[in-house]
C-alpha positions as CSV (number, residue, x, y, z in Angstrom):
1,X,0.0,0.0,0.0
2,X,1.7,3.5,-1.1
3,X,0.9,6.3,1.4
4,X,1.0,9.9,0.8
5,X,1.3,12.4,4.1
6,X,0.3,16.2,3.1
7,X,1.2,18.8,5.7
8,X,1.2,22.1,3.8
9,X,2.6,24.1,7.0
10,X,3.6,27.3,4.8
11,X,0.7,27.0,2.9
12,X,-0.4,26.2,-0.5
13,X,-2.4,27.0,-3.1
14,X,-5.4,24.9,-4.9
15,X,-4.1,25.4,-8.0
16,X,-0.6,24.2,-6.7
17,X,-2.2,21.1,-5.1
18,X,-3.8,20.1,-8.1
19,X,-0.7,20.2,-10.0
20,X,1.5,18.0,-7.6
21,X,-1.4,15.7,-7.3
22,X,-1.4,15.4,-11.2
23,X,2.3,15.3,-11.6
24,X,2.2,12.7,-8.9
25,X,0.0,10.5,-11.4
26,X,-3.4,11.2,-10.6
27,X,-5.2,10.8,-13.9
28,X,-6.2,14.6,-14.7
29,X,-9.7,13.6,-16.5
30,X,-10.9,11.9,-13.3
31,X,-9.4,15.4,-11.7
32,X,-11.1,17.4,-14.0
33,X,-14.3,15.7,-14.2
34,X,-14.8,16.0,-9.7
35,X,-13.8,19.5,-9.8
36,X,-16.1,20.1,-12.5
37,X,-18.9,18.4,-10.6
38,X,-17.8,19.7,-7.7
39,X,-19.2,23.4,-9.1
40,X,-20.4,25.3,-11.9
41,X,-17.0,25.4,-13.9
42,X,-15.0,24.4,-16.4
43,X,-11.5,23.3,-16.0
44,X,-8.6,23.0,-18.1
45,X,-5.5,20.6,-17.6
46,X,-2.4,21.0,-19.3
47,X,1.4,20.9,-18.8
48,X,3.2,24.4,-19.5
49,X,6.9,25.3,-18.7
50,X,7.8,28.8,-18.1
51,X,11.4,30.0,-17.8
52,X,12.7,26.5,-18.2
53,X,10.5,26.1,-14.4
């Protein structure tokens, strides 16, 4: 069984959440699709790179 332990002390962001949890391998349709039923929104995944970051 793999465990994850989140303890965001300094804080975090949603949007920055998300993004670990996706880069971590959590299928970003299934993502997508809770958020999105979650509230009246739409919601776009996709991988950008900005200043080689």
């Amino acid at each position: 069984m793999t465990s994850l332990i989140f303890d965001p002390f300094m804080g975090a962001s949603g949007d920055m959440i998300i993004a670990a949890l996706v880069d971590l391998g959590a299928d970003p349709s299934r993502v997508r699709c809770a958020m999105e039923s979650a509230a009246s929104v739409a919601v776009g995944i996709s991988r950008t790179s900005r200043n080689g970051v």
